[in-house]
C-alpha positions as CSV (number, residue, x, y, z in Angstrom):
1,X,-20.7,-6.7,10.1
2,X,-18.2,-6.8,13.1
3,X,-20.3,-9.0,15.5
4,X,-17.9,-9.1,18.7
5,X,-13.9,-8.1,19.5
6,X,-11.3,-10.0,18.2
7,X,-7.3,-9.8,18.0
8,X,-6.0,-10.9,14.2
9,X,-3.1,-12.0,14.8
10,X,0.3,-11.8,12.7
11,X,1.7,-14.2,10.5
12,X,4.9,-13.9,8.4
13,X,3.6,-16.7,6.7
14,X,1.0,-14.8,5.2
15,X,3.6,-12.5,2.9
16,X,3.4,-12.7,-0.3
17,X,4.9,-10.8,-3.2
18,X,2.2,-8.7,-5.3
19,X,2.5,-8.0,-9.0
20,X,2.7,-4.2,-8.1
21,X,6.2,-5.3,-7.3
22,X,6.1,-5.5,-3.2
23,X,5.8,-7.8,-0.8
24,X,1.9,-8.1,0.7
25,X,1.1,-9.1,4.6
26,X,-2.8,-8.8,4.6
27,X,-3.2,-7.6,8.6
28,X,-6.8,-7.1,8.4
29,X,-9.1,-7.9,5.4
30,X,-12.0,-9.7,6.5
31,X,-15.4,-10.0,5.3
32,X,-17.1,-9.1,8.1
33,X,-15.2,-5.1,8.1
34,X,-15.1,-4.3,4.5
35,X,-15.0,-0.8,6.0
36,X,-11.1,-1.5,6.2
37,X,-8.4,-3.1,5.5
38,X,-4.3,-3.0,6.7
39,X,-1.6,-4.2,4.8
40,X,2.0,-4.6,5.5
41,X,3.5,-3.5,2.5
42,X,7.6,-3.9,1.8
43,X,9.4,-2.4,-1.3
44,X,13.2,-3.7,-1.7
45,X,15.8,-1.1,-1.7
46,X,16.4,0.7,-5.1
47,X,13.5,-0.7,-6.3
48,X,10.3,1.1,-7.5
49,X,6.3,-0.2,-7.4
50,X,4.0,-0.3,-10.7
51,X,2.4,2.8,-11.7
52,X,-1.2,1.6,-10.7
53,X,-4.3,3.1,-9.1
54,X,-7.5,1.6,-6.6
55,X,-11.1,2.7,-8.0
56,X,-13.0,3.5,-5.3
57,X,-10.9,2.9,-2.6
58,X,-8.9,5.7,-0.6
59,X,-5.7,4.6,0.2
60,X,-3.5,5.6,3.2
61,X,0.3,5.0,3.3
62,X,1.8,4.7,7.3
63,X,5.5,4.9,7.1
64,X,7.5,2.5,9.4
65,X,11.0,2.0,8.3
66,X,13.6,3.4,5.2
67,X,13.1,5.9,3.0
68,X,11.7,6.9,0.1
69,X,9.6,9.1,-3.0
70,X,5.9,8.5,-3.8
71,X,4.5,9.8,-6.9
72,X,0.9,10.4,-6.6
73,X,-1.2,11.8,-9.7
74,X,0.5,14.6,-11.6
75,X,2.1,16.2,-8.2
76,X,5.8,16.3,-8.0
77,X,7.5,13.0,-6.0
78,X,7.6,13.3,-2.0
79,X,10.4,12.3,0.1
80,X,8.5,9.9,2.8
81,X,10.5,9.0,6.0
82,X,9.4,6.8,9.2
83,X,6.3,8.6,10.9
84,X,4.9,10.2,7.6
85,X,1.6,9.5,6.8
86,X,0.4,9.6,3.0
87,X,-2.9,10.4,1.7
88,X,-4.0,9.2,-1.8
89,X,-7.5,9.9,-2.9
90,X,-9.6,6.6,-5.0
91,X,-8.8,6.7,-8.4
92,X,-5.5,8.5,-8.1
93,X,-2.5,7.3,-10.3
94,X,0.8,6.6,-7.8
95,X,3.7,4.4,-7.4
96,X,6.6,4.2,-4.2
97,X,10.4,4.4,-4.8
98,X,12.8,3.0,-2.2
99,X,15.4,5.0,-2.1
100,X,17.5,3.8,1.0
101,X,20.1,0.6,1.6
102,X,17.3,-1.1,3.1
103,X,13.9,-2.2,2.9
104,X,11.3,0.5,2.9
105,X,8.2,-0.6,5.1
106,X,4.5,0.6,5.4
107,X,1.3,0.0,6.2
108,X,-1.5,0.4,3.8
109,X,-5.2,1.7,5.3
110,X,-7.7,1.3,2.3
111,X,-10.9,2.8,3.1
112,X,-13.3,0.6,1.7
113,X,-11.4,-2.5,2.2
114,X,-8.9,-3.8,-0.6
115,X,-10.0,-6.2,-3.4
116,X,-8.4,-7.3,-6.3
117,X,-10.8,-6.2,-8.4
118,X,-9.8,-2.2,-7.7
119,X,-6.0,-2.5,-8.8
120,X,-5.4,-1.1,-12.2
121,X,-2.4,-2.0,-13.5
122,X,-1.4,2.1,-15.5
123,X,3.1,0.4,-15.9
124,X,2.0,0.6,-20.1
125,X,0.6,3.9,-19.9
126,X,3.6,6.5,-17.7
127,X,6.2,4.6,-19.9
């Protein structure tokens, strides 16, 4: 449990490039707030994430920079610009398309916090 205030600071050094097929900052994923967790997430223009879903984790997708189409369950693709918020219930299947010239950037509020353990790989299953 969050004890006392703190600032988590940044760190480029940090990124990392997730099977999912993005590149990962962890913001905020700490033990003591496993309420949430923030991740910079960055998909490469023309280039398209996993199909995968969380169990048990609520996901919610903070648009910064570029464009692009989620896919979210069996609901037609959404064109997602800077300023868009996207809401994807636990357990839902869903993937993000880049479909500008440059990189397509968001942040990613899981409610609980991310693990590991919660990403199901579903690439084998929409092909």
């Amino acid at each position: 449990m969050l004890q006392a205030p703190r600032v988590v600071r940044y760190s480029e050094e940090r990124d990392y490039f997730f099977t999912e097929g993005c590149f990962i900052n962890e913001l905020l994923n700490t033990d003591d707030d496993r309420q949430l967790s923030v991740a910079r997430a960055r998909v490469r223009a023309g280039e398209t994430t996993r199909w995968h879903k969380l169990e048990g984790i609520t996901e919610r997708y903070l648009m910064v920079a570029g464009e692009g189409t989620a896919e979210v369950g069996d609901e037609p693709a959404v064109v997602l610009n800077p300023g868009d918020v996207l809401l994807i219930p636990a357990g839902m299947p869903q993937r993000i398309t880049n479909t500008g010239d440059g990189v397509l950037e968001f942040l990613a509020l899981c409610t609980p916090a991310f693990n590991e353990e919660a990403y199901i790989d579903l690439q084998d299953q929409h092909n």
